[in-house]
C-alpha positions as MATLAB code, in Angstrom:
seq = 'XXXXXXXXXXXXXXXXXXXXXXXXXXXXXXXXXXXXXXXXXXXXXXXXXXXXXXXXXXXXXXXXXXXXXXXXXXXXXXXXXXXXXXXXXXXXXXXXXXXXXXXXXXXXXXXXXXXXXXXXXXXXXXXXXXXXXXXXXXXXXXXXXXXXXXXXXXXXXXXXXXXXXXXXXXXXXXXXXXXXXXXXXXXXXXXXXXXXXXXXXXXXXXXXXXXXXXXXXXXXXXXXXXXXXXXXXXXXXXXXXXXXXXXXXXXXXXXXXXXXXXXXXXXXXXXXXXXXXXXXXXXXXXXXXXXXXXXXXXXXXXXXXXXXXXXXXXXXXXXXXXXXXXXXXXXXXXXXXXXXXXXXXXXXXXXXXXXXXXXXXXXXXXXXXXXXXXXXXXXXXXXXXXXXXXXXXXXXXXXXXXXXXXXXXXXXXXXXXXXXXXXXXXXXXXXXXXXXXXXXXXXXXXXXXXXXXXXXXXXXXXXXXX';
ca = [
     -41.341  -13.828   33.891;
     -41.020  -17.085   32.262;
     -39.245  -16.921   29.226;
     -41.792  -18.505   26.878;
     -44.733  -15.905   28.927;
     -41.913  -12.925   27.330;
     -42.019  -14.423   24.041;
     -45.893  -14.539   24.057;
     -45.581  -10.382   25.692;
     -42.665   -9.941   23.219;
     -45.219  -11.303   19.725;
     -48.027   -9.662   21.083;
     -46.567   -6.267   21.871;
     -45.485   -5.923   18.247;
     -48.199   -7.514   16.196;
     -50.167   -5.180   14.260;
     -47.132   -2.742   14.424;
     -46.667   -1.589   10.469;
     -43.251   -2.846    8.836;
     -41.488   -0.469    7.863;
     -39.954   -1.925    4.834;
     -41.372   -4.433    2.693;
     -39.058   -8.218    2.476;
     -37.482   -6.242   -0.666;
     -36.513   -2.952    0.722;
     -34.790   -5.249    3.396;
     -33.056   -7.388    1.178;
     -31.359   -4.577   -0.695;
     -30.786   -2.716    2.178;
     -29.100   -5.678    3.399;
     -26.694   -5.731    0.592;
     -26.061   -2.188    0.358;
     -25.208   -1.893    4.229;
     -23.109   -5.061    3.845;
     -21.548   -3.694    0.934;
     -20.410   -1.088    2.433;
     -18.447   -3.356    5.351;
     -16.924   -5.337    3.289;
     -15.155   -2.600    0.957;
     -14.109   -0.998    4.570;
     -12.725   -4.853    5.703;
     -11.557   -6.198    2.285;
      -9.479   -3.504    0.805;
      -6.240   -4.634    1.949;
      -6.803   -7.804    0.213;
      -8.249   -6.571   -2.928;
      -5.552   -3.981   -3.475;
      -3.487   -6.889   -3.403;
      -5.714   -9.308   -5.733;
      -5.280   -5.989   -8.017;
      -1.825   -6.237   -8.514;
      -1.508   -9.222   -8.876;
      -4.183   -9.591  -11.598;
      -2.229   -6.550  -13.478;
       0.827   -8.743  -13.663;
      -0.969  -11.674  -15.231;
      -3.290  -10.100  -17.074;
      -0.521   -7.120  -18.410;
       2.742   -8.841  -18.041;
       4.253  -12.400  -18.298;
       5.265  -12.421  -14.759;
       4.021  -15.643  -12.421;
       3.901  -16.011   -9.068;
       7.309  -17.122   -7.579;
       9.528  -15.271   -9.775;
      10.302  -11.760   -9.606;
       7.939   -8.445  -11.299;
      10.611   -5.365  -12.030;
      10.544   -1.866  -13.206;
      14.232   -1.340  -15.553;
      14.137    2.178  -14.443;
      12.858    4.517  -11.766;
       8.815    4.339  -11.612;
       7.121    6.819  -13.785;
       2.639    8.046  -14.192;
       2.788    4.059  -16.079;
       2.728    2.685  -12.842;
      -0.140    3.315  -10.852;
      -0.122    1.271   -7.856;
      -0.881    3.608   -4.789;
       1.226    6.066   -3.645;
       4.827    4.353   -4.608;
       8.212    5.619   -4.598;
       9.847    6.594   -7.996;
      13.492    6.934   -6.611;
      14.630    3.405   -6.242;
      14.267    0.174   -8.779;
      11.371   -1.727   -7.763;
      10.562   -5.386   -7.739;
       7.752   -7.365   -6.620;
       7.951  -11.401   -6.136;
       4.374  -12.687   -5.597;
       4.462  -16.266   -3.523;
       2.205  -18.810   -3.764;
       2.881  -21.717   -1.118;
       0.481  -23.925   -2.525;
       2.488  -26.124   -3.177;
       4.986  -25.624   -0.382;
       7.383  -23.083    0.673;
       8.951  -20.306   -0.762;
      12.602  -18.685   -0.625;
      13.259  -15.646   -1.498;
      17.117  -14.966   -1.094;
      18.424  -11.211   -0.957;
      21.605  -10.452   -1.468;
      24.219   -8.480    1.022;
      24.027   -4.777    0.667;
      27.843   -5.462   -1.169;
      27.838   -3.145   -4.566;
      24.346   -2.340   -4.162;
      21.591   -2.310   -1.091;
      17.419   -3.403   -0.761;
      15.124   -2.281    1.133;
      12.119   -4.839    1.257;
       9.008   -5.738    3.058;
       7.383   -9.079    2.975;
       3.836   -9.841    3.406;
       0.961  -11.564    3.042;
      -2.491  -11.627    1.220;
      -4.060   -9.246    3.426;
      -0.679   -6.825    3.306;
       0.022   -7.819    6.857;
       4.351   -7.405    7.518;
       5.937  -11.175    7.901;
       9.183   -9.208    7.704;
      11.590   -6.483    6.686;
      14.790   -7.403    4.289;
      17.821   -5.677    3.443;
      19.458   -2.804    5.330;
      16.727   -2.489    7.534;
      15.546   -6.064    7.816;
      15.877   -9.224    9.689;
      19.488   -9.520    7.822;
      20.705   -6.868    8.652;
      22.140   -6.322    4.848;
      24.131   -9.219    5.494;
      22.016  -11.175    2.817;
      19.598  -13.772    3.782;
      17.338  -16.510    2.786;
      13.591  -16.061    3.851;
      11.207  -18.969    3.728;
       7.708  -18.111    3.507;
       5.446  -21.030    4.806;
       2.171  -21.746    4.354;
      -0.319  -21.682    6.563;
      -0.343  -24.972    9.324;
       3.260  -25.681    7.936;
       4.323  -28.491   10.550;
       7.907  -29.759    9.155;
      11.105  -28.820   10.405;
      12.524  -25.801    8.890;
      16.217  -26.253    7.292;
      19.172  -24.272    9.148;
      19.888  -21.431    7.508;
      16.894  -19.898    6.423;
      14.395  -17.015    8.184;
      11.418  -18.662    8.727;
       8.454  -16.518    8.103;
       4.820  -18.401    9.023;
       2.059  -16.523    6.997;
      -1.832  -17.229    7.871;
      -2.197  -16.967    3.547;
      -1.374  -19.147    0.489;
      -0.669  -15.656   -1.322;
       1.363  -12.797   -0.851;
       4.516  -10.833   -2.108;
       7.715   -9.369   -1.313;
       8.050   -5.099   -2.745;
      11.951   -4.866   -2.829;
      13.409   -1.573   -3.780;
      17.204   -1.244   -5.088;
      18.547    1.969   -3.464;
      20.044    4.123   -6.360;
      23.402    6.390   -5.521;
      21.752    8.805   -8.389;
      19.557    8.831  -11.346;
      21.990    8.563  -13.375;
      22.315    6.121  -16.908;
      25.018    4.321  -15.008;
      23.769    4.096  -11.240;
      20.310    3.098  -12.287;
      22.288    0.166  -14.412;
      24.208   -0.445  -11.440;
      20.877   -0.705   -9.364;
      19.409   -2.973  -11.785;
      22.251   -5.394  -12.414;
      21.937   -5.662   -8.259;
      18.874   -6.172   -7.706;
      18.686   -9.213  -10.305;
      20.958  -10.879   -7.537;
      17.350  -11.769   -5.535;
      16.595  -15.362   -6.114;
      12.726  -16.924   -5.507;
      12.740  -20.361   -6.096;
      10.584  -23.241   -4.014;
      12.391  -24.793   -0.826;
      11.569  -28.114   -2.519;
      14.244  -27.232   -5.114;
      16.939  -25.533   -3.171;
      19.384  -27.648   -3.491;
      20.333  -26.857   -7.027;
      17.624  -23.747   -7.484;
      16.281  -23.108  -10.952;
      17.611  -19.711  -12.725;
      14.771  -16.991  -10.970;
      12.930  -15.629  -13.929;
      13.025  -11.495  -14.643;
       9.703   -9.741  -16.219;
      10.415   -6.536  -16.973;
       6.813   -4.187  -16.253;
       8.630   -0.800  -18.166;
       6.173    0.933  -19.756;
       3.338   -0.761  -18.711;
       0.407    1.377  -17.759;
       0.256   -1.439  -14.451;
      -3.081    0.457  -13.252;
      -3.593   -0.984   -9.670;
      -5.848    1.531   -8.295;
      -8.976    0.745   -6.702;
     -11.905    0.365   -8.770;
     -15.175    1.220   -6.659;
     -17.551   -0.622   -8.983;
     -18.875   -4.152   -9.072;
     -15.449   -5.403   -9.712;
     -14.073   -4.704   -6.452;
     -16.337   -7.986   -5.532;
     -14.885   -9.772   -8.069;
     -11.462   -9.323   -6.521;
     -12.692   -9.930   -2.912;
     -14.645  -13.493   -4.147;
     -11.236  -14.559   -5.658;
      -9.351  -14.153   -2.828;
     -12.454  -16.059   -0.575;
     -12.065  -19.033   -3.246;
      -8.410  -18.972   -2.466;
      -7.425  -18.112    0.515;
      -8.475  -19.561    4.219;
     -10.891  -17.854    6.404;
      -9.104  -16.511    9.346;
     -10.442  -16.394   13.130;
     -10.600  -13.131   13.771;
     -12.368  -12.428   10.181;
     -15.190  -15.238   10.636;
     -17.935  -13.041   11.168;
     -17.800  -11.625    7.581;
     -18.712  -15.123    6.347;
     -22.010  -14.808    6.451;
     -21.791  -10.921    5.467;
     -20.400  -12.297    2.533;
     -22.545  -14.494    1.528;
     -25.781  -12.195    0.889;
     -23.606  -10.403   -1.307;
     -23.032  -14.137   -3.234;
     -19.487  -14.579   -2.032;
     -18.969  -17.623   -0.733;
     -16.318  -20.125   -0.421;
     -16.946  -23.256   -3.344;
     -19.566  -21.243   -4.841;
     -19.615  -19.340   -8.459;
     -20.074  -15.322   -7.771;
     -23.040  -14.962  -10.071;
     -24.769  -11.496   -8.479;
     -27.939  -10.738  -10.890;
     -28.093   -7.580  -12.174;
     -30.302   -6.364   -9.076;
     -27.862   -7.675   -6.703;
     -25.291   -5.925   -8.846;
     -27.379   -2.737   -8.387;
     -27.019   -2.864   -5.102;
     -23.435   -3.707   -4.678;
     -22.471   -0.528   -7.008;
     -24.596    1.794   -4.459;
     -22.814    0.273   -1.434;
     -19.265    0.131   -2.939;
     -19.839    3.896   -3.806;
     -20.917    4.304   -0.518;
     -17.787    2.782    0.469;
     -15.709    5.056   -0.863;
     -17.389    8.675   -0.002;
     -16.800    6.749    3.429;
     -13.239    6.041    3.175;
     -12.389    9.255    1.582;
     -14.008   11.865    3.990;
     -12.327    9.532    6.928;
      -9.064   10.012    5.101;
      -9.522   13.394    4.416;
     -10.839   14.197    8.319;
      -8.409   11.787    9.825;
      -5.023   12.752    8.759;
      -2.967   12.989   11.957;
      -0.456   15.862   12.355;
       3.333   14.725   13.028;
       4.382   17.900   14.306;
       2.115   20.004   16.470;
      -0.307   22.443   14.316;
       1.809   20.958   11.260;
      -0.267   20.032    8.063;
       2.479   16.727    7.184;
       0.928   14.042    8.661;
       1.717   10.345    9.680;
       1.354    8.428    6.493;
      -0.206    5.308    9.062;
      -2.087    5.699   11.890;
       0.165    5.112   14.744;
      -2.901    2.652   16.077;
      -2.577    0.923   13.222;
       1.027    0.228   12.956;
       0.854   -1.009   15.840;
      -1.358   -3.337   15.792;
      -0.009   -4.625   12.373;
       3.112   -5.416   13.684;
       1.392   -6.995   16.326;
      -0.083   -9.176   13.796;
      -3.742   -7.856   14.271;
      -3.433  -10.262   17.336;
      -3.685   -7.383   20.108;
      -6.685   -8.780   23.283;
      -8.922   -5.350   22.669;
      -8.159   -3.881   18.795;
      -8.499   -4.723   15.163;
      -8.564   -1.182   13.440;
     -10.483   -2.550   10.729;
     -11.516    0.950    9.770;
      -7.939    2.753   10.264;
      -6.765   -0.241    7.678;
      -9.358    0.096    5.394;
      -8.205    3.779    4.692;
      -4.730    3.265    4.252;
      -5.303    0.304    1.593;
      -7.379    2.351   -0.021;
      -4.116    4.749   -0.708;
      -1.124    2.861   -0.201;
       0.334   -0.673   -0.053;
       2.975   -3.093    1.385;
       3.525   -3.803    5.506;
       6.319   -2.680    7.081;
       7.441   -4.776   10.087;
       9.601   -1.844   11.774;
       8.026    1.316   10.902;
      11.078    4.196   11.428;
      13.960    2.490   11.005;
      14.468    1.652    7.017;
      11.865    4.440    5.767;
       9.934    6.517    7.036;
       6.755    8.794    5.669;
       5.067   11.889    6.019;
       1.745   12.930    3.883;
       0.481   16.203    3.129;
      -2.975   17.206    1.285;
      -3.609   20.569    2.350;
      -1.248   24.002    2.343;
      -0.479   25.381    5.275;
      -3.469   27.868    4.871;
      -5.328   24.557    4.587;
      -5.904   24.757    1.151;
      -6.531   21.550   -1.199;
      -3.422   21.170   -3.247;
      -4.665   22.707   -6.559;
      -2.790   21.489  -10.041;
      -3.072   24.996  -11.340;
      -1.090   26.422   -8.722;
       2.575   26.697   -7.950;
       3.910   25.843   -4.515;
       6.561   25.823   -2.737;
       8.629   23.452    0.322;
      11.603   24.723    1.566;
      13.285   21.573    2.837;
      15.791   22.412    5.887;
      19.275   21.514    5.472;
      20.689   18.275    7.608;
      18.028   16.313    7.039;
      17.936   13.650    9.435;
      18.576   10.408    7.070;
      21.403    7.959    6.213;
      20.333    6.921    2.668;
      18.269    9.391    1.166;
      15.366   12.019    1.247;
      12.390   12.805   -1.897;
       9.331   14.528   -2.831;
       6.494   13.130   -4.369;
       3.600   14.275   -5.661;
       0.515   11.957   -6.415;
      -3.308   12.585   -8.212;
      -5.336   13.195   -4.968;
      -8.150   11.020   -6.334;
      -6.625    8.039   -7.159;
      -3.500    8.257   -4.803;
      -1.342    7.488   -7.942;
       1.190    9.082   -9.580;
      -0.238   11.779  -11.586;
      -0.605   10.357  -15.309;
       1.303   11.846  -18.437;
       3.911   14.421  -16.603;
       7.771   13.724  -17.044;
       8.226   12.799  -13.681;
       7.042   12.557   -9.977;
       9.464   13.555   -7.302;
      12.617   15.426   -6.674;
      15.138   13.493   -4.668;
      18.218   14.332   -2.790;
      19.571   11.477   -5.125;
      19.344   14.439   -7.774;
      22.744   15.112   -9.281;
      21.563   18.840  -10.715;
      19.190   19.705   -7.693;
      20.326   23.114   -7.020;
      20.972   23.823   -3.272;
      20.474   27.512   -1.276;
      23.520   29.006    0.344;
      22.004   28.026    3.454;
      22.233   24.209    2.293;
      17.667   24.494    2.351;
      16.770   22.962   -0.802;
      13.263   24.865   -2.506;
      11.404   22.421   -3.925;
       8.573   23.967   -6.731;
       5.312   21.657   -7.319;
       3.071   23.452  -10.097;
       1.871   23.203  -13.633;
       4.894   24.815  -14.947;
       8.509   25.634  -13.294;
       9.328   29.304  -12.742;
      12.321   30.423  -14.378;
      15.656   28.978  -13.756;
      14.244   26.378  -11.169;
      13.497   23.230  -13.604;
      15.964   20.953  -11.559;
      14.210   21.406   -8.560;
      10.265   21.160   -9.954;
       7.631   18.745   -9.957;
       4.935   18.726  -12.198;
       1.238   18.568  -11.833;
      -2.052   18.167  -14.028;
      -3.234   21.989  -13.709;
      -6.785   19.919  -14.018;
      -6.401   17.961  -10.810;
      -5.943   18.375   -7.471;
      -2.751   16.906   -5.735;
      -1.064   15.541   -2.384;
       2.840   15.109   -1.473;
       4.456   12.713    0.486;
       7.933   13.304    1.785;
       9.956   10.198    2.109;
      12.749    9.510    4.541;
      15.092    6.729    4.121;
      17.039    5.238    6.855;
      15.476    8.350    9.106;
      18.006    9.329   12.466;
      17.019   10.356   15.394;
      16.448   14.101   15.048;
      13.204   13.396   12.984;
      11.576   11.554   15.823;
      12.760   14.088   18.097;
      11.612   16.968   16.132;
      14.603   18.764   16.640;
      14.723   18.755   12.516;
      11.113   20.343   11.488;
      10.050   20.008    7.636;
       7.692   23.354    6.734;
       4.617   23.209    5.650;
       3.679   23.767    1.708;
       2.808   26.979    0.681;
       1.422   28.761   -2.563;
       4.077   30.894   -4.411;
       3.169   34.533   -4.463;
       2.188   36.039   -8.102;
];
């Protein structure tokens, strides 16, 4: 058939056919269902935007100098799903005006573990112990995107795709001690981040101290979150393999040189589909969790799929795990270029009768002895709705950094998570917000090889008996 004959059958087959929805119902359909996509696509991005507004807005911290906590995280910070055994610092870059260095030291009196990345949380590289130096020290040079000049010897070139981004460096501690959490500080504050354009006689790195700041980086599924995502579209380039949310973008208002001005219909509409959004990426994370050990309820804290195709860069022929990313932003952050080798974690949010952690409830993890790591091993537990630590309890996690963590004869160490410690076991218990439900993530740092192999099995949580 000729094709304009099948445009004529086509117009006549459906005229006189009854719309379904009127031009309006579309149009806010439109928005909701688009919505909806770009909460799934754009978290990464606007869990970073959200950090990053926290230190300007809560701090005096600027981009190219260096963000730190004077003391092991506690419920102030709530980024997602951090680690409150180690000193952290966060440098964000901003290549705008041209490179970035950000010089760690060598592991000599002290030791980093770091991750660099860029706006959309992607890995440029490890640093430190585990990193691309090895703990030797080293000088990374973040580029900006289509940076053509020659790149000075001496430094580790890393070429990101986006203007923005930041480096989450963590000083190891030896303990939690007054004096080894000085000792951690005093090392960290070695880091330099200075512009390449000034390296040859860099300016002093400046130090903002975030202590006892309630730095609240968790997600906000409301009309904000497009607030976040529009900034980052005003800022940042569009990348290839994201150019078919341009024009998804724009019927929400986004769009690159424009003012985000949604009226308060369009706002409507966004609030449904960013709700929608979530009840989306929560039952997925909730029905997606993936077992590390057969039958086990500790899980893989990243979808193997999706590790690796963010080390590949996202640049993989046939996969872009959109989806698989948009559930891990939406309860963690940072990139880790090599997965396994300077950390590795394992998430739990059921008991092994696959029960929701409750808050009123007291459970218990018997942690084997040997366990397979060269630095360290902890226990966290986080608020299972915002993937944060849980807010106004003493503290978050029992380590193996511990000093007075009591060990069995056996060398297991019982680890209590509940409202209130039983009797005689305060060294070795976490609290919890008898109000709230809960997960746990065990960390392992510098893991060896009898965790992959599964020759060394951690137990699943259970309820203590009445």
């Amino acid at each position: 058939m000729h094709k304009f004959a099948l445009a004529a059958f086509l117009l006549c087959s459906t005229a006189g056919v009854a719309a379904s929805y009127t031009p309006e119902e579309l149009a806010s359909r439109t928005i909701e269902r688009r919505a909806v996509e770009a909460v799934i696509w754009g978290i990464p991005a606007v869990n970073y935007d959200l950090m990053l507004q926290e230190m300007l807005t809560k701090t005096e911290g600027k981009p190219n100098q260096v963000l730190y906590w004077s003391k092991p995280l506690d419920w102030h910070n709530q980024t997602l799903t951090p680690n409150p055994d180690a000193i952290y610092l966060m440098a964000f870059t901003d290549t705008k005006e041209g490179p970035v260095v950000i010089e760690v030291p060598p592991a000599e009196g002290g030791s980093l573990n770091g991750n660099i990345v860029n706006v959309w949380q992607m890995a440029l590289e490890d640093a430190g112990l585990s990193g691309a130096d090895q703990g030797k020290g080293g000088k990374y040079l973040v580029l900006p995107p289509g940076y053509k000049d020659q790149v000075p010897e001496g430094y580790i070139p890393l070429q990101s795709d986006t203007f923005g981004g930041y480096a989450l460096l963590r000083s190891n501690l030896a303990s939690h001690s007054d004096a080894d959490v000085t000792k951690s500080v005093a090392y960290a504050k070695q880091i330099k981040v200075y512009p390449l354009s000034q390296a040859a006689s860099p300016p002093e790195t400046v130090f903002t101290d975030a202590g006892g700041v309630v730095f609240d980086s968790t997600i906000k599924y409301d009309a904000s979150f497009f607030r976040s995502l529009d900034r980052v579209v005003q800022s940042e380039p569009w990348l290839a393999r994201d150019k078919a949310m341009i024009d998804q973008l724009k019927s929400l208002g986004i769009e690159k040189g424009e003012a985000f001005l949604p009226s308060a219909s369009v706002t409507t509409h966004l609030e449904a589909g960013v709700k929608e959004g979530q009840e989306w990426l929560e039952g997925r994370y909730e029905s997606g969790q993936i077992p590390f050990y057969d039958g086990s309820r500790w899980n893989f804290a990243g979808s193997p799929e999706l590790v690796k195709s963010a080390q590949a860069g996202y640049d993989e022929a046939e996969s872009y795990p959109v989806d698989l990313r948009g559930v891990a932003y939406s309860y963690a952050f940072v990139g880790l270029k090599r997965m396994g080798t300077g950390q590795f974690y394992l998430i739990s949010i059921k008991d092994k009768d696959g029960n929701s952690f409750d808050g009123g409830k007291t459970y218990e993890l018997n942690v084997p002895a040997d366990v397979p790591v060269q630095q360290y091993w902890s226990l966290t537990a986080y608020d299972r709705q915002t993937h944060a630590l849980i807010r106004n309890v003493d503290r978050a996690s029992r380590s193996s950094q511990i000093a007075d963590l009591e060990k069995n004869a056996d060398g297991t160490v019982s680890i209590f998570v509940g409202p209130k410690a039983p009797e005689g076991k305060e060294a070795n218990w976490i609290p919890t917000d008898p109000k709230r439900e809960f997960e746990l993530m065990f960390r392992l740092y510098a893991p060896t090889k009898a965790l992959f192999d599964k020759t060394w099995v951690l137990p699943d949580v259970g309820p203590v008996a009445k």
